[in-house]
VEXDREN-2710 file (C-alpha; in Angstrom, 1 decimal):
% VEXDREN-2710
k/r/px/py/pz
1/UNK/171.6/64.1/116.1
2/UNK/175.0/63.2/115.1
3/UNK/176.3/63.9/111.8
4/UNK/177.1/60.7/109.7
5/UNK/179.9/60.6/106.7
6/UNK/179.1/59.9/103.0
7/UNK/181.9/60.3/101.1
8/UNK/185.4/61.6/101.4
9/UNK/188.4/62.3/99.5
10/UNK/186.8/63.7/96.9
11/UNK/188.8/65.4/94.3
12/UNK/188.4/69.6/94.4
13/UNK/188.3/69.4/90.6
14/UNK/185.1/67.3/90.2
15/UNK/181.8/69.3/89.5
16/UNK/179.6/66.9/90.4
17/UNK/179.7/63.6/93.0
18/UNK/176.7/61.3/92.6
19/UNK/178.1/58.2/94.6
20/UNK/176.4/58.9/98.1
21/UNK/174.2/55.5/98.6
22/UNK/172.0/54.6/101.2
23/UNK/169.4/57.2/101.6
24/UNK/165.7/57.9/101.9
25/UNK/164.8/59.6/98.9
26/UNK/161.7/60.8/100.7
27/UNK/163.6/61.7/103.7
28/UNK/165.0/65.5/104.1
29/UNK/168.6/65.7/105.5
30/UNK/170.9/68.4/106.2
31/UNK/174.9/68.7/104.0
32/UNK/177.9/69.8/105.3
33/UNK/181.1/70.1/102.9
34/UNK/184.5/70.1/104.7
35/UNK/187.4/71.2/102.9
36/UNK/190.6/69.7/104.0
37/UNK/194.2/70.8/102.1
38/UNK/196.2/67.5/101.7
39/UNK/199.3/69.9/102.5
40/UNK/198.2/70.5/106.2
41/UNK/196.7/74.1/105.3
42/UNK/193.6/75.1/107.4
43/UNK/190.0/73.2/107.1
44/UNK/187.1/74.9/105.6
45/UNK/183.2/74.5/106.7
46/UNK/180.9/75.1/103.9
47/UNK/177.9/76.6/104.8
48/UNK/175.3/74.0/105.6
49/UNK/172.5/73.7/103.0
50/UNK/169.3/70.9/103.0
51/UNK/168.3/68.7/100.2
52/UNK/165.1/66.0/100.0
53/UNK/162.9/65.4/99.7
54/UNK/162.7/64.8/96.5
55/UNK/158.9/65.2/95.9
56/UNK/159.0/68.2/97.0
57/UNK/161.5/69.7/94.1
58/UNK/160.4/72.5/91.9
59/UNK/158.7/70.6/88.6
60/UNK/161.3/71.5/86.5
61/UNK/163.6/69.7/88.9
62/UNK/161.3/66.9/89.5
63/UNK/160.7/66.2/85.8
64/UNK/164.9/65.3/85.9
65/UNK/165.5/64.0/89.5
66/UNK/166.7/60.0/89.4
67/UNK/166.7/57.6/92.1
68/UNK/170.4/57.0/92.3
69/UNK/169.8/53.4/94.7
70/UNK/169.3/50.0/94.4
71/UNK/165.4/50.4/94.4
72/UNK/164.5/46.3/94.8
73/UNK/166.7/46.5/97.6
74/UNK/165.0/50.0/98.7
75/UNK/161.4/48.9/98.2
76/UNK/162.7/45.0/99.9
77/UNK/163.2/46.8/102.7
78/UNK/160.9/49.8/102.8
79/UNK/157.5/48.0/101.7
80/UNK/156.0/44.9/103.1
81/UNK/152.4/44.7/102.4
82/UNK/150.2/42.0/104.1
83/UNK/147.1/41.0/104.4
84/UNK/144.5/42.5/106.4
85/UNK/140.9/41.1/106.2
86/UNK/139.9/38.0/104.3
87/UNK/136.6/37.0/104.2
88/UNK/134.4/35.4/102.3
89/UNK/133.9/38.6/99.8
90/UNK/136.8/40.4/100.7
91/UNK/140.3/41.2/100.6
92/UNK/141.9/43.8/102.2
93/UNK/145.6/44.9/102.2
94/UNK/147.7/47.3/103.9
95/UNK/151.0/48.5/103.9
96/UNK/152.9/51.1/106.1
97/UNK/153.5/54.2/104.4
98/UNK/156.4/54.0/101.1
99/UNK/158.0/56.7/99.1
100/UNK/156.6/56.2/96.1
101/UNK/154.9/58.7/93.4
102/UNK/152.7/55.3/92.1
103/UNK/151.4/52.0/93.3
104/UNK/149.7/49.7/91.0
105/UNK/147.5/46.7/92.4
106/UNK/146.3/43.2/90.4
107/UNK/144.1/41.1/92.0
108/UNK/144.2/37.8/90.4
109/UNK/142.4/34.8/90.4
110/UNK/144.0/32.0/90.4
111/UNK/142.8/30.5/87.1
112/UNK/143.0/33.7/85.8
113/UNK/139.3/34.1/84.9
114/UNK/139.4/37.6/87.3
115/UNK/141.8/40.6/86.9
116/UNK/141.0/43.3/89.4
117/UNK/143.4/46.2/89.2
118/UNK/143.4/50.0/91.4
119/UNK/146.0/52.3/90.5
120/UNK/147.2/54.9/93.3
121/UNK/148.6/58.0/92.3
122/UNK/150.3/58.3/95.9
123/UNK/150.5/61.5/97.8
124/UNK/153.6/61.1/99.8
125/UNK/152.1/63.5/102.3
126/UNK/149.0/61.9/103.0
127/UNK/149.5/58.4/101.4
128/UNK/147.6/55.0/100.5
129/UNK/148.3/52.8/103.1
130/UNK/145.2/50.3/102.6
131/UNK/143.0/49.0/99.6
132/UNK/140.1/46.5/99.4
133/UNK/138.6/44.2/96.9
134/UNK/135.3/42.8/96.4
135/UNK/135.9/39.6/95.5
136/UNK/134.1/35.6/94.7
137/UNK/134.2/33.5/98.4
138/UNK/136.1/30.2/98.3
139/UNK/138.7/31.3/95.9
140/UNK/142.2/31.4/95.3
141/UNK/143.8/34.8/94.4
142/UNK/147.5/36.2/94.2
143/UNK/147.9/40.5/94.5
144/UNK/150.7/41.7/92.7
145/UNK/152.5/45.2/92.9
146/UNK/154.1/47.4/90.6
147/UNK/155.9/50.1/92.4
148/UNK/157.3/53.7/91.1
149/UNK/159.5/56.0/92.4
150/UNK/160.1/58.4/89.5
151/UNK/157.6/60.6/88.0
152/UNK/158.4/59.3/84.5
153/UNK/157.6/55.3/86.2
154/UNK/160.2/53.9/84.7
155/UNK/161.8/52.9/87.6
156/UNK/159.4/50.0/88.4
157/UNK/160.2/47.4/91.0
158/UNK/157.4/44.1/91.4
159/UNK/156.3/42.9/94.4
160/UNK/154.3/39.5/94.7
161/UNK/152.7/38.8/97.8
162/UNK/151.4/35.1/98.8
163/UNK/148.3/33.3/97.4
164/UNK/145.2/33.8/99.6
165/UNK/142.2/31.8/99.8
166/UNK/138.9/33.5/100.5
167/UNK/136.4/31.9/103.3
168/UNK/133.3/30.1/102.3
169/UNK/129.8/31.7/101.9
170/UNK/127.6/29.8/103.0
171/UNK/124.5/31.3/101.6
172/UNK/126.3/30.3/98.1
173/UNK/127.5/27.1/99.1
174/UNK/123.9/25.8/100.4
175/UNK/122.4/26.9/96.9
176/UNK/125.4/24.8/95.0
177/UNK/124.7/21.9/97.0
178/UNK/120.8/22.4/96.7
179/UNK/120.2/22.0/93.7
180/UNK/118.3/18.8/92.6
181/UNK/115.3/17.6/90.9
182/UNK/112.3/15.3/91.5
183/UNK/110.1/13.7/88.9
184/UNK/107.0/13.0/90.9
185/UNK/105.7/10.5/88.2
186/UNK/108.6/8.7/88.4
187/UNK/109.9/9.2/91.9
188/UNK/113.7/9.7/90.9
189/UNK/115.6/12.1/92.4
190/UNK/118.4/14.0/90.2
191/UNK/121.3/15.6/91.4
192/UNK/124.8/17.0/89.8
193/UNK/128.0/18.2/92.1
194/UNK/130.5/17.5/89.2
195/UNK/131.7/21.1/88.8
196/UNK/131.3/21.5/92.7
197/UNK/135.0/21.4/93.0
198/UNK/135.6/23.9/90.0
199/UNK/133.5/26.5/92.1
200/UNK/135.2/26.2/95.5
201/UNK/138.9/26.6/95.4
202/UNK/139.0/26.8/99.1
203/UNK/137.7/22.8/99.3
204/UNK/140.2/19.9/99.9
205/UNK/137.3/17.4/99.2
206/UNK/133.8/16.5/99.7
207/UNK/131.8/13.8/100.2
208/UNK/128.0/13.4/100.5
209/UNK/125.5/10.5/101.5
210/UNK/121.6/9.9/101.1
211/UNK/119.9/8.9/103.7
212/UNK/116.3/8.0/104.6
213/UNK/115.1/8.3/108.0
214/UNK/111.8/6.9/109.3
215/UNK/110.5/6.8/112.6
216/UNK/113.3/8.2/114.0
217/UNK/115.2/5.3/112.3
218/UNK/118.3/6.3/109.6
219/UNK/120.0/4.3/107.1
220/UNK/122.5/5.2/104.0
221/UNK/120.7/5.0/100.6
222/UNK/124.2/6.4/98.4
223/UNK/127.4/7.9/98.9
224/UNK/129.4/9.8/96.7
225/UNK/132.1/12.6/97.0
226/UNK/133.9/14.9/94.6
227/UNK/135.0/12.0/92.2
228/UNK/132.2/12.2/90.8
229/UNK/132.0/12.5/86.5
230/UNK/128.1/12.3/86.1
231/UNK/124.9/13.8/87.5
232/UNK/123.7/10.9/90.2
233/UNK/120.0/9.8/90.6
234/UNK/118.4/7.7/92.8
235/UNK/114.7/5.6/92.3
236/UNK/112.3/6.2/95.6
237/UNK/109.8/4.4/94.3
238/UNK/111.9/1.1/95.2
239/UNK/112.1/2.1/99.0
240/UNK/110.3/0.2/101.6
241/UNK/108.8/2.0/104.3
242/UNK/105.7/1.9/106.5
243/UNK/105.4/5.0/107.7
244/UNK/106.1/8.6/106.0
245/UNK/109.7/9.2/105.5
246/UNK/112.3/12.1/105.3
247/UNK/114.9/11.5/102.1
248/UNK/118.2/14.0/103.0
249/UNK/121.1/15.1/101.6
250/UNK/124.1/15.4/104.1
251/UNK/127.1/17.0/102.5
252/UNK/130.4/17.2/104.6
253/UNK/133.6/18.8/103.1
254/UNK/137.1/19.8/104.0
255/UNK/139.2/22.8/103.7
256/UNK/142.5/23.5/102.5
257/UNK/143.1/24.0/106.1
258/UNK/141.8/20.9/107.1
259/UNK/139.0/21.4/108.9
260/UNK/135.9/19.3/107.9
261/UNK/132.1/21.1/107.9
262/UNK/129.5/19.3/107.5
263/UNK/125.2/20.4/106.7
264/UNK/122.5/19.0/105.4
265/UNK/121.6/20.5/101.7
266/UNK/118.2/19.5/100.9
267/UNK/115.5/17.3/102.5
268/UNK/112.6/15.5/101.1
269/UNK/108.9/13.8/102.8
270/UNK/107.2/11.1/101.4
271/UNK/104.2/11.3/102.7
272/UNK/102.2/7.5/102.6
273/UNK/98.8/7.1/101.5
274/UNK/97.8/4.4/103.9
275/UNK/99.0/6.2/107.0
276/UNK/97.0/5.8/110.0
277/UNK/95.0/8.7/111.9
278/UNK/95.2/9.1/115.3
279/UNK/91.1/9.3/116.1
280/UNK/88.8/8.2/119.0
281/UNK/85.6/8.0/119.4
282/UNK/82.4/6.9/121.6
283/UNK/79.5/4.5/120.6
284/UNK/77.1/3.8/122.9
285/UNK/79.1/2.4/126.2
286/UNK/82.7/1.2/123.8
287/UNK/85.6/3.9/123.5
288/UNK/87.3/3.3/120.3
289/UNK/90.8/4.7/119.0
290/UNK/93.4/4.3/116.6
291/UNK/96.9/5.5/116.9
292/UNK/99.4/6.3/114.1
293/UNK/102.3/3.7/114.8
294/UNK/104.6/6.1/113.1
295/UNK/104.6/8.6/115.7
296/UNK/108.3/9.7/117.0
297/UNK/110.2/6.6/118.5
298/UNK/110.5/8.6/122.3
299/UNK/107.4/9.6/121.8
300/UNK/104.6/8.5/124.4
301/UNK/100.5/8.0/123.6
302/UNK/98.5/8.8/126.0
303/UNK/94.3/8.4/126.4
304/UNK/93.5/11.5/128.7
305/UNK/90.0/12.6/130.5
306/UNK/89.8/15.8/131.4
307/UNK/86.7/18.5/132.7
308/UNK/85.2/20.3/129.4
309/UNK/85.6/23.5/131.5
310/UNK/89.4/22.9/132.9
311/UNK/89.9/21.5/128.9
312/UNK/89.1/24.7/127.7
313/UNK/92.1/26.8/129.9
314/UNK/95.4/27.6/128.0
315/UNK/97.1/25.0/130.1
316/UNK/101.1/24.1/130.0
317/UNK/102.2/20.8/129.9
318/UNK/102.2/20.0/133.7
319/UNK/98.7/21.8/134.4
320/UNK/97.3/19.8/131.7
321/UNK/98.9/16.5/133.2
322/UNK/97.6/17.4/137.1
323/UNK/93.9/17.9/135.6
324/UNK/93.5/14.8/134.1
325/UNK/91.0/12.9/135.7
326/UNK/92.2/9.7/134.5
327/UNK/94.9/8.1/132.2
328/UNK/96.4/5.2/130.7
329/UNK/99.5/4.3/128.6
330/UNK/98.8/3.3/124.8
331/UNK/100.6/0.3/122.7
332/UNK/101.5/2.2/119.4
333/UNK/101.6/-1.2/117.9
334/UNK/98.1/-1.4/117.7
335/UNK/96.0/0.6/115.5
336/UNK/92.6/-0.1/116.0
337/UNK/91.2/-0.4/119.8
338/UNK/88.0/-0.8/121.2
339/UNK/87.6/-0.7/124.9
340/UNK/84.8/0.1/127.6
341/UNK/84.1/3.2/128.8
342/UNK/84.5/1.8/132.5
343/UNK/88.1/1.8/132.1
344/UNK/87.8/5.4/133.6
345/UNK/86.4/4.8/137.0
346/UNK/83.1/6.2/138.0
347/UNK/84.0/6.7/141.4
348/UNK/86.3/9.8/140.3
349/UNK/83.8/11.7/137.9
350/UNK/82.0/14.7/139.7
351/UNK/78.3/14.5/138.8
352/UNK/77.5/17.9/137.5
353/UNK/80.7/18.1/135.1
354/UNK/81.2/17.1/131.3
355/UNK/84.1/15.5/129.8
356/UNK/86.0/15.3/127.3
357/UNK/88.6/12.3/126.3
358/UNK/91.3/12.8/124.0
359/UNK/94.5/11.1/122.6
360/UNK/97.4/13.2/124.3
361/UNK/101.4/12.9/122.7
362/UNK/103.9/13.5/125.5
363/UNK/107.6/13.9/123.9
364/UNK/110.7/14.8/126.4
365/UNK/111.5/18.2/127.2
366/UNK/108.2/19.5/125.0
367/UNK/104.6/20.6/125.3
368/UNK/101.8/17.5/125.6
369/UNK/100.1/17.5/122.0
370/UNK/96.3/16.8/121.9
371/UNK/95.9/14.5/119.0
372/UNK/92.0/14.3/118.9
373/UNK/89.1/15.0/121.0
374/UNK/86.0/13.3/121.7
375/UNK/83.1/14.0/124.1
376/UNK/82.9/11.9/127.0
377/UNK/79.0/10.8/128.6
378/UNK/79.1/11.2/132.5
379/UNK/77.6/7.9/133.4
380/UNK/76.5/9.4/136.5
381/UNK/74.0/11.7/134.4
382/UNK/72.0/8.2/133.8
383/UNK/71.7/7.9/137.6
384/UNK/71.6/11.3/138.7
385/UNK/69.1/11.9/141.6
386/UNK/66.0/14.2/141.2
387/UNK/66.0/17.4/143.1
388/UNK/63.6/17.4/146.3
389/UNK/60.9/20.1/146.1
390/UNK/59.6/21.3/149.6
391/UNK/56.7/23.8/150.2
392/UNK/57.8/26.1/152.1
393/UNK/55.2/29.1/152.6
394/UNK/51.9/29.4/150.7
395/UNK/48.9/31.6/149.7
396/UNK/45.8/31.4/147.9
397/UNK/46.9/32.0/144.7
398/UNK/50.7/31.4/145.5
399/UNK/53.1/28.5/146.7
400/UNK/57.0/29.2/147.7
401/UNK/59.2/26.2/147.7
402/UNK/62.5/24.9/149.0
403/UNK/64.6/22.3/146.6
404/UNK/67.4/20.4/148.0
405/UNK/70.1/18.9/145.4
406/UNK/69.9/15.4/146.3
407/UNK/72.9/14.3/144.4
408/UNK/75.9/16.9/145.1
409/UNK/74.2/18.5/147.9
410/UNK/74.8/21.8/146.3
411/UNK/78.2/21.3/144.7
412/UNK/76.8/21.9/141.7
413/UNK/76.3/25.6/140.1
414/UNK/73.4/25.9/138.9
415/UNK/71.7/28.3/136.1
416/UNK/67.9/27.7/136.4
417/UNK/65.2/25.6/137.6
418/UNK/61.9/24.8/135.1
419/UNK/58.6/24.2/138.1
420/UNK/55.7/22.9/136.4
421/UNK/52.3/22.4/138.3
422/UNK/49.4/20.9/137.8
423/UNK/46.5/21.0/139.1
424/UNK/44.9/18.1/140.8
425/UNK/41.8/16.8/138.5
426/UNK/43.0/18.5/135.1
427/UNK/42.7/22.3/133.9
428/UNK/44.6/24.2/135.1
429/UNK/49.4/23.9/134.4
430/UNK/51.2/26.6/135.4
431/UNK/55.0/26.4/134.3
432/UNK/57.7/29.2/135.3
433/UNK/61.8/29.3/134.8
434/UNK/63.0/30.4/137.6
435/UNK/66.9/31.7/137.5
436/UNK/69.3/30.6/140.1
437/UNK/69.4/33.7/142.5
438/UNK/65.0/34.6/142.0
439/UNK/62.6/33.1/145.0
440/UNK/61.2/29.8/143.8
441/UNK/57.8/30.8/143.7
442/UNK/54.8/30.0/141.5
443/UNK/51.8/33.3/141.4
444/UNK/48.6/33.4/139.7
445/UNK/47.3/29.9/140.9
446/UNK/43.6/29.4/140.8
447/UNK/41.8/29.7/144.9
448/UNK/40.8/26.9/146.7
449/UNK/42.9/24.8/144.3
450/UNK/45.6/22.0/144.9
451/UNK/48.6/21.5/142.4
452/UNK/50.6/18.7/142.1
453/UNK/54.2/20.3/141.1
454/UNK/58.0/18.9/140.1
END
């Protein structure tokens, strides 16, 4: 590297010349003396010698040593921290490495209520380039330095660096905007976001509104924002609704940086004592149902018939639709309905199978809900056919028979058969079960005997 000049003409009779500026006190640098006779006579070298840096000087030396600079200018220059992190409970900031024996750091809050300090007793060979503070989200705070060079620490320069705002947490905002109270007696609803603004420095404004939505419906019960001086309350027992309703809180605010948030704080139901069921029901040849008007506004009612046996099946919304034997589209205006069972045609019922009818919710984009159940009679049982019972091989004291299912001609699964017969003239019944896949055959009949069976 090339060798750069200090000072010159200095006199041969000083002992001691403490006017070279501009250097790193921290830094280690190599000195040259040249001698030069102002009567032309020959130029001496010195030998070359080091000094710096200066922290690592014998104690006795170090305990006397002076930064000889301008050190705001130095430190103006040589350290200029900024921020690193800032989040909602956190503050970091770092700074390249500075010659400096000790670093002081204030965090303060802005209203003063919070003084956090670290002091860094720096090690110039491995030094503090970072520091972090746990701190309150949503608030304003300022971090001030107080930097020394000299071992004594009274050269001190300050350093401010610019106010920072922390983010918002929103676990602690939600539980500030949360808080309420209901009296249940008297159906008023208490609330208090006065000192709101006091607890969020981050915040521009706020404003909030309470709403009531039924049936899908909304409308604005009261608005207020961060003007407010009093706790606010608000009488339920004055709203008119016919169906339950939802009372919420919908808060929106706006940050220093102007960006507007918005969330809902707290909701309420009111649940109403009069509200309709959604039932149905069979007596005798009538199908009657009611239907709770209140049901979601997109929302579609549906009366369904469906096997017993398919009903049964953990079925997804489309299976469930495709095994409906028969449906029909409900007025939710209308609570209370009594219609005929006929409205589901006969002509599509299979004989041998129950049913089941039901009040079915279809909403877009979700699963079918069954509202209620109800067993449905198969009016094809009151007509069902009897089975025809054949004689197909006999003995004397045995008869084998043949039945034909006259009314599904076999369609039907069937468990068992009950054969009773009788014989011709009194005495003697002979009854036997006789299970699905077993001969139909009746043993043990008296000789010379005829029986009348079914």
């Amino acid at each position: 590297e090339e060798w750069e000049e200090k000072a010159k003409d200095i006199k041969i009779s000083s002992k001691k010349y403490s006017h070279v500026n501009d250097i790193d006190p921290c830094a280690k640098y190599e000195i040259e003396i040249i001698i030069k006779p102002k009567s032309g006579g020959e130029t001496r070298e010195l030998p070359v010698f080091t000094v710096g840096p200066f922290h690592k000087l014998d104690p006795k030396d170090m305990a006397i040593v002076k930064f000889k600079g301008d050190a705001e200018e130095y430190y103006s220059e040589h350290f200029q921290p900024e921020y690193g992190q800032v989040i909602n409970n956190r503050i970091t900031v770092k700074w390249e490495p500075v010659c400096a024996l000790s670093i002081n750091v204030w965090m303060i809050e802005n209203d003063g209520n919070e003084v956090l300090e670290k002091i860094i007793n720096n090690d110039i060979d491995n030094p503090t380039t970072e520091l972090t503070f746990d701190v309150k989200p949503c608030k304003k705070f300022e971090v001030r330095f107080e930097i020394s060079i000299d071992p004594e620490g009274k050269e001190i320069v300050d350093k401010d660096m610019t106010a920072v705002t922390t983010k918002v947490d929103n676990k602690v905002l939600r539980s500030k905007f949360s808080k309420h109270s209901f009296d249940n007696i008297s159906s008023v609803l208490t609330w208090n976001y006065t000192a709101i603004m006091d607890d969020f420095d981050c915040f521009e404004s706020f404003s909030y509104k309470l709403v009531k939505e039924e049936n899908g419906d909304i409308k604005t019960l009261l608005e207020g924002n961060d003007e407010d001086i009093a706790a606010r309350e608000f009488d339920i027992s004055f709203i008119e609704a016919r169906c339950t309703f939802g009372i919420r809180m919908e808060i929106e605010y706006v940050t220093e940086e102007n960006i507007t948030h918005s969330f809902d704080a707290f909701e309420k139901y009111i649940d109403k004592e009069d509200d309709v069921d959604n039932v149905i029901s069979i007596d005798g040849s009538k199908l009657i149902y009611a239907v709770n008007p209140c049901s979601e506004p997109d929302s579609e009612i549906v009366i369904g018939l469906i096997e017993i046996s398919k009903e049964a099946k953990d079925m997804s919304v489309l299976t469930l639709d495709r095994n409906l034997v028969g449906k029909f589209a409900v007025d939710k205006s209308k609570e209370n309905v009594v219609i005929e069972q006929s409205s589901f045609g006969e002509e599509d019922l299979k004989s041998c199978m129950a049913y089941k009818v039901m009040i079915i919710k279809r909403m877009p984009n979700q699963e079918n809900k069954i509202l209620d159940t109800a067993k449905f009679p198969n009016p094809k049982w009151n007509s069902w056919k009897a089975p025809a019972l054949r004689l197909q091989n006999n003995s004397s004291t045995s008869i084998m028979f043949n039945i034909t299912d006259l009314e599904t001609d076999g369609d039907c699964l069937v468990s068992h058969y009950n054969i009773s017969c009788l014989a011709v003239g009194g005495g003697d019944i002979m009854e036997k079960i006789v299970q699905f896949n077993e001969e139909l055959q009746m043993d043990d009949l008296l000789e010379d005997t005829k029986y009348k069976c079914k």
